[in-house]
N, C-alpha and C positions, 0 to 999 in steps of 0.2 A: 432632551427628548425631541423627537422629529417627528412632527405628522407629515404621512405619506398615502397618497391615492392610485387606487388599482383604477388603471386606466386599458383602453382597449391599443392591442399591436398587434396588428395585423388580423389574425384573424383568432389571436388568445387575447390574452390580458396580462398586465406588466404592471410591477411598480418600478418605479426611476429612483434611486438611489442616489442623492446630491455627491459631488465631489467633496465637499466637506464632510461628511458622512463615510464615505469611502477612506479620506484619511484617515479618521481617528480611529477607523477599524481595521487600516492597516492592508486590504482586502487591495486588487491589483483588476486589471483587464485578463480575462480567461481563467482566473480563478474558478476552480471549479467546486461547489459547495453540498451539503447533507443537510435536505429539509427535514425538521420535523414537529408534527403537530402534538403538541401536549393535552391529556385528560381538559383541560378549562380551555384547551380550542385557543391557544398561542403557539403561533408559528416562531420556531428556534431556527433562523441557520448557524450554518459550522462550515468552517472548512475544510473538504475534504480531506484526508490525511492519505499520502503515499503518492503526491502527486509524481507524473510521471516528469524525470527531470530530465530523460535523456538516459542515463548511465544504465551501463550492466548490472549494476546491485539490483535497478528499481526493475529491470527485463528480468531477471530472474529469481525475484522477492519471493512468487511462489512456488518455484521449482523444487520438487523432493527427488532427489538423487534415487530411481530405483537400483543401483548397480549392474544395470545393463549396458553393455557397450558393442558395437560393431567393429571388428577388426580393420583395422588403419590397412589402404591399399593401398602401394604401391606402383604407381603409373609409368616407372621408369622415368629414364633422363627426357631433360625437353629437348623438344623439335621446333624448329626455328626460332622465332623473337620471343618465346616465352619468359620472365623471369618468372622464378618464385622464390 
C-alpha cells in the first residue's frame, strides 16, 4: 500500500504516482485511463480500453457499413509527372 497526497498543479490539483508504483501497475507515459468513484467515495482507475494504436481496425472500430456508395470516377489518363 502507498500513501499518496493531492497536491496543487498549477492551477488544479494532482497526485504523483512514484515510478515504483507505476511498475507493478504496468501503466506507461500517455496512458490514457476511466475514473471512477464508488457508492463508499473510492476512486477506481482503469485503463482505458480501445486505445488508439494507430491502425485502421482501431479508425474504423465504430463504422456501420450503411450500404451507400458513390460511384468510382473516372479522371482519365495522367497528364504530366503524375503517378498513380
Amino acid at each position: 500500500m502507498a500513501e499518496l497526497t493531492l497536491n496543487r498543479w498549477g492551477n488544479s490539483q494532482g497526485i504523483r504516482l512514484s515510478h515504483k508504483l507505476l511498475s507493478q501497475l504496468g501503466w506507461e507515459k500517455a496512458e490514457s485511463f476511466i475514473a471512477e468513484i464508488t457508492p463508499d467515495r473510492k476512486l477506481v482507475l482503469s485503463v482505458a480500453p480501445n486505445q488508439d494504436d494507430g491502425s485502421l481496425s482501431f479508425l474504423f472500430k465504430d463504422y456501420e457499413d450503411d450500404g451507400i456508395r458513390e460511384p468510382l470516377v473516372d479522371f482519365g489518363e495522367s497528364v504530366g509527372a503524375e503517378e498513380w
